[in-house]
C-alpha positions as protocol buffer text, in pm:
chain_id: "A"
residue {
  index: 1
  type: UNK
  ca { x: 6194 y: -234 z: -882 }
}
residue {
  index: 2
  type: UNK
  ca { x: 6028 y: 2 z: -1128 }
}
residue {
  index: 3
  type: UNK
  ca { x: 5776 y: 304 z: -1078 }
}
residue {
  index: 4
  type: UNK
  ca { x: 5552 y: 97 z: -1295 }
}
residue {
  index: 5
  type: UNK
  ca { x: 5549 y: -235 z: -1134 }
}
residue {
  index: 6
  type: UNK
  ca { x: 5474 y: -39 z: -862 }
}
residue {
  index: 7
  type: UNK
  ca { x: 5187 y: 124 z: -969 }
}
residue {
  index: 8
  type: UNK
  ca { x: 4885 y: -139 z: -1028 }
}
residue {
  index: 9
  type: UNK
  ca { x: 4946 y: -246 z: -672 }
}
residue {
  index: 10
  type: UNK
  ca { x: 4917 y: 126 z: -599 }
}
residue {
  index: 11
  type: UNK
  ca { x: 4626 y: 133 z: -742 }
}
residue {
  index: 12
  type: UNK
  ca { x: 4480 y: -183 z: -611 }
}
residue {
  index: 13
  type: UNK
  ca { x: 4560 y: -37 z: -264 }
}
residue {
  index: 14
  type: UNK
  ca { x: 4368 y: 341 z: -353 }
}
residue {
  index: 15
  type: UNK
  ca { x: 4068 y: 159 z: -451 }
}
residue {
  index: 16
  type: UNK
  ca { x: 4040 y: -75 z: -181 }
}
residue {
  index: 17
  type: UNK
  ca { x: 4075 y: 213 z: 49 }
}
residue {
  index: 18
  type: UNK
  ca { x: 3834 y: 440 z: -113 }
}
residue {
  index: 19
  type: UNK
  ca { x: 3553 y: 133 z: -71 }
}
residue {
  index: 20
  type: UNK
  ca { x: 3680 y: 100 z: 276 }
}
residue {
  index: 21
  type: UNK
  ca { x: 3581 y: 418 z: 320 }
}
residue {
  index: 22
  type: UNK
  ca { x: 3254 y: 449 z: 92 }
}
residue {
  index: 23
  type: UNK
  ca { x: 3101 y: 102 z: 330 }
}
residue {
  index: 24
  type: UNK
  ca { x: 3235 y: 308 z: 659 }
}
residue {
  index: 25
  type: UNK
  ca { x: 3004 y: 567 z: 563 }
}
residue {
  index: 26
  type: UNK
  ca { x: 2743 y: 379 z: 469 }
}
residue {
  index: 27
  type: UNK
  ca { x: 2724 y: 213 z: 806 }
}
residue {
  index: 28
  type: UNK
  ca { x: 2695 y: 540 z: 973 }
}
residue {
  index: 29
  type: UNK
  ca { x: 2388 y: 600 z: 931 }
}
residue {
  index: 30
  type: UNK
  ca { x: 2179 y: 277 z: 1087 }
}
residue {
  index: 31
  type: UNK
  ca { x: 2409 y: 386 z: 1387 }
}
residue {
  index: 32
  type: UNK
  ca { x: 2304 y: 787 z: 1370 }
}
residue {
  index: 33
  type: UNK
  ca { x: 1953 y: 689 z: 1383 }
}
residue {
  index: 34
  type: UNK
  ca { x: 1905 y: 520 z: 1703 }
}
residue {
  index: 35
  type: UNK
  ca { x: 2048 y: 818 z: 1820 }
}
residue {
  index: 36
  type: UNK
  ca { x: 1814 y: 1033 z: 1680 }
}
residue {
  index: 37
  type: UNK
  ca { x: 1560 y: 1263 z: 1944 }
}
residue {
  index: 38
  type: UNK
  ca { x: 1308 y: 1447 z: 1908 }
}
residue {
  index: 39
  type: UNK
  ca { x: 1443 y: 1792 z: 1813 }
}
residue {
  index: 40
  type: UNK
  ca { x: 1575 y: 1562 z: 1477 }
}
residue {
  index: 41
  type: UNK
  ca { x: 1248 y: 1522 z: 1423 }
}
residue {
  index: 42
  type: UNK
  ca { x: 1102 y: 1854 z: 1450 }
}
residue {
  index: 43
  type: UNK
  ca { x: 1427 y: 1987 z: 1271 }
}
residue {
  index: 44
  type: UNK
  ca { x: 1252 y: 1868 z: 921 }
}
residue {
  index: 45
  type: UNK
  ca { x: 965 y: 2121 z: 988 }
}
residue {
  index: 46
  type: UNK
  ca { x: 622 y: 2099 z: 949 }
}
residue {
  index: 47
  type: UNK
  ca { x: 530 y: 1696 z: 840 }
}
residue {
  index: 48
  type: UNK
  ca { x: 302 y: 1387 z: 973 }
}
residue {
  index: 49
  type: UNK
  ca { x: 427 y: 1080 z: 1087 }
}
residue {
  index: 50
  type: UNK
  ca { x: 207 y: 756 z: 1071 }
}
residue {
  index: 51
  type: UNK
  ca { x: 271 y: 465 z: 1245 }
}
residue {
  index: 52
  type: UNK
  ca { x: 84 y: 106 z: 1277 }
}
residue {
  index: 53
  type: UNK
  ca { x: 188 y: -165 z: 1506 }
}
residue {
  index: 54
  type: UNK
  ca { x: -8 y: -476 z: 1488 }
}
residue {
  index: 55
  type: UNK
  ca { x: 102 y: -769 z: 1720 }
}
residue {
  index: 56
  type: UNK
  ca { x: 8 y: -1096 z: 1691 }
}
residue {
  index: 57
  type: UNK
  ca { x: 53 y: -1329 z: 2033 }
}
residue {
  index: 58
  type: UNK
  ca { x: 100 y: -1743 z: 2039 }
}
residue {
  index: 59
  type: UNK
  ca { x: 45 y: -1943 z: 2314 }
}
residue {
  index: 60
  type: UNK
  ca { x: -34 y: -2287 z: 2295 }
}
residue {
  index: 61
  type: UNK
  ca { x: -336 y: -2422 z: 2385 }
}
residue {
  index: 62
  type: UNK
  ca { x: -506 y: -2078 z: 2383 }
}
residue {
  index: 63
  type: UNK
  ca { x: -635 y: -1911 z: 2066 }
}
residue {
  index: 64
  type: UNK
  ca { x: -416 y: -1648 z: 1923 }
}
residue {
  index: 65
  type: UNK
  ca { x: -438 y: -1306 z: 1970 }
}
residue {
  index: 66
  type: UNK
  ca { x: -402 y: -954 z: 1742 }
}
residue {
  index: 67
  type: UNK
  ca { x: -403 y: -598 z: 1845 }
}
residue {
  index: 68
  type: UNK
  ca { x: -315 y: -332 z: 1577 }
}
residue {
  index: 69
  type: UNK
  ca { x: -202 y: 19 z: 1743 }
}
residue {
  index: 70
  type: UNK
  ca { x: -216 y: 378 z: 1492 }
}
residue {
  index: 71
  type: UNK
  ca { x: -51 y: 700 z: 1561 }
}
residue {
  index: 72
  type: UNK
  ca { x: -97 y: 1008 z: 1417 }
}
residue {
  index: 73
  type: UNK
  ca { x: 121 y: 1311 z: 1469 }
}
residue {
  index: 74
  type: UNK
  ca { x: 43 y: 1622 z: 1270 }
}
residue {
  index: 75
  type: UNK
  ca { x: 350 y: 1867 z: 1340 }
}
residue {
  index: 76
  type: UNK
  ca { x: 359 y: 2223 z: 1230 }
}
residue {
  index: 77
  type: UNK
  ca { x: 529 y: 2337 z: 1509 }
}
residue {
  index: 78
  type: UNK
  ca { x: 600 y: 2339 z: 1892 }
}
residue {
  index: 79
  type: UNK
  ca { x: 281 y: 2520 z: 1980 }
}
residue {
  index: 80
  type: UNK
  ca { x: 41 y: 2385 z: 1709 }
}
residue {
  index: 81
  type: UNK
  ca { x: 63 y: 1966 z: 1695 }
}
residue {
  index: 82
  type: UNK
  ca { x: -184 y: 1726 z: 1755 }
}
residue {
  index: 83
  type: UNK
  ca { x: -110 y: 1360 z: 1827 }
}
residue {
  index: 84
  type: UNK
  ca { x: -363 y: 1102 z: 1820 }
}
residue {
  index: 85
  type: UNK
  ca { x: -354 y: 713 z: 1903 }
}
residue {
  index: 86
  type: UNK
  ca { x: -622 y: 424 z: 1886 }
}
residue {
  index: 87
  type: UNK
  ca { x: -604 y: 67 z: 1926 }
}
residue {
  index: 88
  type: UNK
  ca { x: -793 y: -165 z: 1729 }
}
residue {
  index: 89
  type: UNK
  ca { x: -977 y: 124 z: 1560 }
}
residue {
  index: 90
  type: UNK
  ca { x: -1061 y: 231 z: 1913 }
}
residue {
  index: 91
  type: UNK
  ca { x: -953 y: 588 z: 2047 }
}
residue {
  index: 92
  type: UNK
  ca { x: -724 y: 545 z: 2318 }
}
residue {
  index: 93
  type: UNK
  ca { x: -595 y: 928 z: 2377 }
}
residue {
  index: 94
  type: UNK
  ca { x: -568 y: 1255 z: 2179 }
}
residue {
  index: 95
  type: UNK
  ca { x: -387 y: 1593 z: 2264 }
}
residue {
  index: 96
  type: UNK
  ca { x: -402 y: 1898 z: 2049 }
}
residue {
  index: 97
  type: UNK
  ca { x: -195 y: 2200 z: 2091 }
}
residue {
  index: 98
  type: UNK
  ca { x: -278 y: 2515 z: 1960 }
}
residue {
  index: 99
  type: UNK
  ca { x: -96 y: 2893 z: 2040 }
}
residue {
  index: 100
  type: UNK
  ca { x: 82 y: 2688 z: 2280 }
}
residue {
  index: 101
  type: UNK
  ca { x: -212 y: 2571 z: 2492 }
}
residue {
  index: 102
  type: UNK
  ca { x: -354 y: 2206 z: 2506 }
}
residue {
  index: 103
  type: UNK
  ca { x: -645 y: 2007 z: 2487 }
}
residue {
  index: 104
  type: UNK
  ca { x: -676 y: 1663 z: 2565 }
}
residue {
  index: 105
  type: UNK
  ca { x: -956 y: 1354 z: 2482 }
}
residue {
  index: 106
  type: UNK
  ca { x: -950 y: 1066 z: 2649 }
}
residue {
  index: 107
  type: UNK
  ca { x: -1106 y: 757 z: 2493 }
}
residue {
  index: 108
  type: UNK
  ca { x: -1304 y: 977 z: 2197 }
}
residue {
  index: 109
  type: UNK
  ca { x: -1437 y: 1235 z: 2500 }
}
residue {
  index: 110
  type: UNK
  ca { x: -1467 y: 1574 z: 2345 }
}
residue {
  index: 111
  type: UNK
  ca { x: -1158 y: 1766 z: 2352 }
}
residue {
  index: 112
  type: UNK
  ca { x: -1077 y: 1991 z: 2759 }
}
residue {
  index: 113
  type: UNK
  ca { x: -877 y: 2233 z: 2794 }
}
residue {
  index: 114
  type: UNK
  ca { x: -552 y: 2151 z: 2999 }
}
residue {
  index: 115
  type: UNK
  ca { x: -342 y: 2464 z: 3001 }
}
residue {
  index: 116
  type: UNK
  ca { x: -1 y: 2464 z: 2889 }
}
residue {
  index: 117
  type: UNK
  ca { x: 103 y: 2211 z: 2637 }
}
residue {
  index: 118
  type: UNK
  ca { x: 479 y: 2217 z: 2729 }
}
residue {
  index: 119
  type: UNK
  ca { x: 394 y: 1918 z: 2950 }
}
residue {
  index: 120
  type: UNK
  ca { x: 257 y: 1700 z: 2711 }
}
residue {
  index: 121
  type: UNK
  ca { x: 516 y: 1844 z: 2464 }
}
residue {
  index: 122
  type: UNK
  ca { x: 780 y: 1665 z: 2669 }
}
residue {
  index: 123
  type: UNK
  ca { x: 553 y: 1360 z: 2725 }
}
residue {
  index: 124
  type: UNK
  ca { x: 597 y: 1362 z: 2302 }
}
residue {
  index: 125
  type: UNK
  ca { x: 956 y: 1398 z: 2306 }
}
residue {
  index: 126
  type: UNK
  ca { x: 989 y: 1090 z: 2473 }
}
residue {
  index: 127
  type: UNK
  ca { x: 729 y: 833 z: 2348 }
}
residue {
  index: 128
  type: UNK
  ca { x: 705 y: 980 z: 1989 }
}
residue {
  index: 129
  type: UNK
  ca { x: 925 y: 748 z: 1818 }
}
residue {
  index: 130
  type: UNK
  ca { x: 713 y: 405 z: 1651 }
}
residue {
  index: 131
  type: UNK
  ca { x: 1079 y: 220 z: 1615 }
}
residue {
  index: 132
  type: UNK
  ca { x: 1156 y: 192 z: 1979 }
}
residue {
  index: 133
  type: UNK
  ca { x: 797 y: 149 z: 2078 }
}
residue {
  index: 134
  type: UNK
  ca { x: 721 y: -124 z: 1825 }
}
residue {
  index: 135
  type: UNK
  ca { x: 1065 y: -304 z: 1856 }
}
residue {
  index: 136
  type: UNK
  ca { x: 1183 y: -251 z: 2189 }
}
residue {
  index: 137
  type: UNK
  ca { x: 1518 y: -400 z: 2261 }
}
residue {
  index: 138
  type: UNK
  ca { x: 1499 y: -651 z: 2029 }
}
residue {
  index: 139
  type: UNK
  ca { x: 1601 y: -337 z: 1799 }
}
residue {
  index: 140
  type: UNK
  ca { x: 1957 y: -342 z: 1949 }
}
residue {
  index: 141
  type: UNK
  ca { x: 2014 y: -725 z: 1739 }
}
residue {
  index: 142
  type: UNK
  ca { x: 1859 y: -594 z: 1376 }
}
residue {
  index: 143
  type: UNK
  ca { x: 2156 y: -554 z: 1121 }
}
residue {
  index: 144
  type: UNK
  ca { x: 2107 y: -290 z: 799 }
}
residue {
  index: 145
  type: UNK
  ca { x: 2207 y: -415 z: 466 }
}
residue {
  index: 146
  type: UNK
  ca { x: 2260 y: -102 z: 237 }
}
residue {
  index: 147
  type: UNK
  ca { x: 2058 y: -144 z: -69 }
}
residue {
  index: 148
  type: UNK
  ca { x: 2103 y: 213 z: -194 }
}
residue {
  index: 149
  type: UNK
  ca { x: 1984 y: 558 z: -206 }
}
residue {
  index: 150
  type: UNK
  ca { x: 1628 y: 681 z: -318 }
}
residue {
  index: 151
  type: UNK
  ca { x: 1405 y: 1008 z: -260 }
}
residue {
  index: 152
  type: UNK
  ca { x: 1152 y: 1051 z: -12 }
}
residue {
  index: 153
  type: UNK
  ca { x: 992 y: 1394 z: -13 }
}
residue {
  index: 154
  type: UNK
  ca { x: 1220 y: 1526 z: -239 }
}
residue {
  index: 155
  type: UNK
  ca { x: 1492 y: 1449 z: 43 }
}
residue {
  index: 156
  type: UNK
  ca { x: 1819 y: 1192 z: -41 }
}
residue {
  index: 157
  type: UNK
  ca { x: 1757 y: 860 z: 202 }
}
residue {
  index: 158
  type: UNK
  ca { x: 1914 y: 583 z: 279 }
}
residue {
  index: 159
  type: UNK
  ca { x: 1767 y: 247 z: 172 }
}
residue {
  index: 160
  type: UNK
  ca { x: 1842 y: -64 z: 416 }
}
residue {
  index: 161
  type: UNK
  ca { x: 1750 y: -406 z: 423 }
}
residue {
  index: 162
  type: UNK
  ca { x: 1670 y: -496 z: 767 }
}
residue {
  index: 163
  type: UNK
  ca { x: 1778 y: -807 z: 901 }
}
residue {
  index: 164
  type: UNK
  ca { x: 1915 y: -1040 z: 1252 }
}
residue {
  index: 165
  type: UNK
  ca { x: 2258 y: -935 z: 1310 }
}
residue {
  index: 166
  type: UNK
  ca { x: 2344 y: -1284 z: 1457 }
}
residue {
  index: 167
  type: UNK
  ca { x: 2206 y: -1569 z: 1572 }
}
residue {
  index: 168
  type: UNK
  ca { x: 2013 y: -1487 z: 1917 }
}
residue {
  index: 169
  type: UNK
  ca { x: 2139 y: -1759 z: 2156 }
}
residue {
  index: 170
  type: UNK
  ca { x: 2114 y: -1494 z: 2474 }
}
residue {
  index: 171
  type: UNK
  ca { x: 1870 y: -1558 z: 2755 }
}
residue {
  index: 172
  type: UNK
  ca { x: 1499 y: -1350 z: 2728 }
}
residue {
  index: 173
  type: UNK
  ca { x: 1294 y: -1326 z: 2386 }
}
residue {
  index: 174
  type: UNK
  ca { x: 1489 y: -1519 z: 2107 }
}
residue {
  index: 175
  type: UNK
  ca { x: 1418 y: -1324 z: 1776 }
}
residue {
  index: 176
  type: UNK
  ca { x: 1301 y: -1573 z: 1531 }
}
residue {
  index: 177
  type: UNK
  ca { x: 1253 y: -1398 z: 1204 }
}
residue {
  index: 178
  type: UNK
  ca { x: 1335 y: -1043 z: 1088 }
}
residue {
  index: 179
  type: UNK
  ca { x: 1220 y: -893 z: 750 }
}
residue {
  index: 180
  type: UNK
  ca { x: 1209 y: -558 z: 615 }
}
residue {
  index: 181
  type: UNK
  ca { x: 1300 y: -241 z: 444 }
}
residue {
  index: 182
  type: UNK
  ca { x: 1389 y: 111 z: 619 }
}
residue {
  index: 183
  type: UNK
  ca { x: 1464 y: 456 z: 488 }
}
residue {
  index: 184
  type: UNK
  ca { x: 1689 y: 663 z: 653 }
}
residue {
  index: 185
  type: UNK
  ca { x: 1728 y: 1075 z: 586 }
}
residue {
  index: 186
  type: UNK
  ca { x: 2071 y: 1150 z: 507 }
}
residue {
  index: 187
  type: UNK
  ca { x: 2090 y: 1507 z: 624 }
}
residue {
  index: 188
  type: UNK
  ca { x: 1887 y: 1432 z: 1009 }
}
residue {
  index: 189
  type: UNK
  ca { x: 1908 y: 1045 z: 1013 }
}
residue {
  index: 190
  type: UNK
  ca { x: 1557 y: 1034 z: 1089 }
}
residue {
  index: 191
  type: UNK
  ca { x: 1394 y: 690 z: 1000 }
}
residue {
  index: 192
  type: UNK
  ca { x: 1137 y: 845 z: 707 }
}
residue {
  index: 193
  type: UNK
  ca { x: 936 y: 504 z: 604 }
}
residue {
  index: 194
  type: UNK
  ca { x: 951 y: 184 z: 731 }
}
residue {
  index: 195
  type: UNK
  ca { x: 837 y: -179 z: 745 }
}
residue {
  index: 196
  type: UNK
  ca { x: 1004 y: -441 z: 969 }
}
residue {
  index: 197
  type: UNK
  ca { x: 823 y: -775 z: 1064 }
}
residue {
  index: 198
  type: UNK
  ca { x: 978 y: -921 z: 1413 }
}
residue {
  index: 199
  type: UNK
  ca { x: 841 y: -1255 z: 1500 }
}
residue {
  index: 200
  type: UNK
  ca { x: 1030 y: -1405 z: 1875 }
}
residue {
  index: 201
  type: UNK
  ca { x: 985 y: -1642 z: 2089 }
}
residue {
  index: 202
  type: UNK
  ca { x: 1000 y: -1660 z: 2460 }
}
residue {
  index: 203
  type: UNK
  ca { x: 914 y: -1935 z: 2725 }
}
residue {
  index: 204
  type: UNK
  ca { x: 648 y: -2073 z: 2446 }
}
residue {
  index: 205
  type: UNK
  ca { x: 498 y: -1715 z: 2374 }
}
residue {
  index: 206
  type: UNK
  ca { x: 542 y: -1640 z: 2076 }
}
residue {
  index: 207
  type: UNK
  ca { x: 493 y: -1275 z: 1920 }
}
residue {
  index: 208
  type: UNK
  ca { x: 528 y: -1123 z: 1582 }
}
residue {
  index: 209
  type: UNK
  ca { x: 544 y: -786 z: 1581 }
}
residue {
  index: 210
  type: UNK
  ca { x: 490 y: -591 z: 1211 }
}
residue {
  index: 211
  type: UNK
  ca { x: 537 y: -212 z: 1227 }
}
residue {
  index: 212
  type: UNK
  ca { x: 481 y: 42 z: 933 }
}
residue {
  index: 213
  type: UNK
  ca { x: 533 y: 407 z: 937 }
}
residue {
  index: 214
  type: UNK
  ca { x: 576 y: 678 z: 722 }
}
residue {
  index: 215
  type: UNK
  ca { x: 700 y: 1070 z: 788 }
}
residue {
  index: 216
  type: UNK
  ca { x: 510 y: 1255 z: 468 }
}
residue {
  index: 217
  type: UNK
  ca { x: 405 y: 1602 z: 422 }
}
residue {
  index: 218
  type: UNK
  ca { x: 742 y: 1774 z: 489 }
}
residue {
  index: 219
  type: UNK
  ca { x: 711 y: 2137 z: 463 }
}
residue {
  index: 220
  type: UNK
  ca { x: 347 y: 2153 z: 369 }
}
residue {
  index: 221
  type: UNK
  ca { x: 57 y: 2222 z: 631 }
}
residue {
  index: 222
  type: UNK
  ca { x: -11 y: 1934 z: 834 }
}
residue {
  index: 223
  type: UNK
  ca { x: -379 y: 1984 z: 884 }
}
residue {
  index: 224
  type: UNK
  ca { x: -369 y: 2103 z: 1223 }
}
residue {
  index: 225
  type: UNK
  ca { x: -701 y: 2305 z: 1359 }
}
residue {
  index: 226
  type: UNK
  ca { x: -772 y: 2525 z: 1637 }
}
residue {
  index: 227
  type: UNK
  ca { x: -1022 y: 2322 z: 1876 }
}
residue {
  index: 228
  type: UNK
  ca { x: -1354 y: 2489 z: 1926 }
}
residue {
  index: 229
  type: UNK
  ca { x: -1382 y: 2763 z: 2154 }
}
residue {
  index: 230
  type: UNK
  ca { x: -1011 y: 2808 z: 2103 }
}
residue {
  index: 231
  type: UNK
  ca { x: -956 y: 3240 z: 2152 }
}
C-alpha cells in the first residue's frame, strides 16, 4: 500500500486525537473547581463576591414557603475583609477585620471588638463558598456542558451549561430540574459568576433552590473601612 493511501486515514486519526484531547481539557475544569479552597480564592487578590440563595419549600397541604439568603464578602486581604450575611433582608451576622483584628455584629448590633480575626478567618475559609452552601450534595449529580470561553474581569473563563448528569433514581432528595449557566477562571478554577436553579423532591417536600453569585472588583479596592474607634 502507498504513502498516500495512507495518509487521509493519518490524518483522520491526528484530528480525532487532537479533539480527544481539546474535550479532555475542557472537562478539567468543572472537575478543578470543586476542588477549589479558599487560598484559590484569595489568590485573585483584592475582589467581592456576592451571593443570593433564595429557596422556595412545597409541602402539600401547607402554603409554600421562600427565604432568600445574601452574602457579601469584601476581600482586600487577610487582615482587612469584611463579610456580611442577611436573610430575607434581615441581618443575620457581620465580621469586619481590620490590621488583623476583628469586630463582630450580631443581628444589626453595632460592631465589638473580638480580638484576633484569625479565628473567624478560618471560620471563612470553610463556609465562604455560595456553591456548596446553596447546592449541597446535590452538586456531586450536576453535569457541565462547555459552551465556550468569555471574559470576566478582564480574566479568560470558562463558560458551562449546567445540567443533571443522569437520571437520579438513588434513595434521598431526587433532583427534579437543573438549569443554568457557570463561569469558571481558567488560571485558579474559581467559579467567577453563576446562576443554577435546583428544584428536588423528597418524601413530598419539594424545594427549588436558585443561587446567583458573582466575584467582581478584582484588583480594585473592595470598599473595606476601619470600624470606629479602630487605632
Amino acid at each position: 500500500m502507498s504513502l498516500l493511501l495512507l495518509l487521509p486515514s493519518t490524518i483522520l486519526w491526528g484530528c480525532e486525537a487532537e479533539e480527544r484531547e481539546v474535550a479532555a481539557e475542557v472537562d478539567v475544569f468543572p472537575q478543578a473547581a470543586t476542588e477549589v479552597t479558599f487560598a484559590s480564592l484569595e489568590a485573585l487578590g483584592s475582589h467581592r463576591l456576592d451571593a443570593r440563595i433564595q429557596t422556595t419549600t412545597r409541602i402539600e397541604g401547607v402554603p409554600p414557603t421562600e427565604t432568600v439568603e445574601t452574602t457579601s464578602l469584601r476581600w482586600r486581604d487577610a487582615d482587612h475583609w469584611q463579610v456580611s450575611r442577611r436573610r430575607d433582608g434581615v441581618p443575620m451576622n457581620e465580621v469586619l477585620a481590620w490590621e488583623g483584628h476583628a469586630w463582630t455584629s450580631t443581628g444589626g448590633a453595632a460592631l465589638a471588638d473580638r480580638g484576633d480575626a484569625e479565628p473567624y478567618r478560618a471560620d471563612l475559609s470553610v463556609g465562604w463558598d455560595p456553591w456548596r452552601r446553596a447546592l449541597g450534595t446535590a452538586a456531586e449529580k450536576l453535569a457541565f456542558r462547555p459552551v465556550g470561553t468569555e471574559s470576566i474581569e478582564g480574566r479568560a473563563a470558562r463558560l458551562y451549561a449546567v445540567e443533571p448528569a443522569q437520571p437520579d433514581g438513588g434513595k434521598g432528595r431526587r433532583i427534579e430540574r437543573v438549569v443554568g449557566r457557570v463561569w469558571i477562571d481558567e488560571l485558579t478554577s474559581v467559579r467567577l459568576v453563576g446562576d443554577v436553579t435546583l428544584a428536588t423532591e423528597h418524601r413530598g417536600r419539594a424545594q427549588e433552590v436558585r443561587l446567583s453569585f458573582s466575584v467582581a472588583g478584582i484588583g480594585e479596592d473592595p470598599g473595606v473601612s476601619p470600624p470606629p474607634g479602630a487605632p
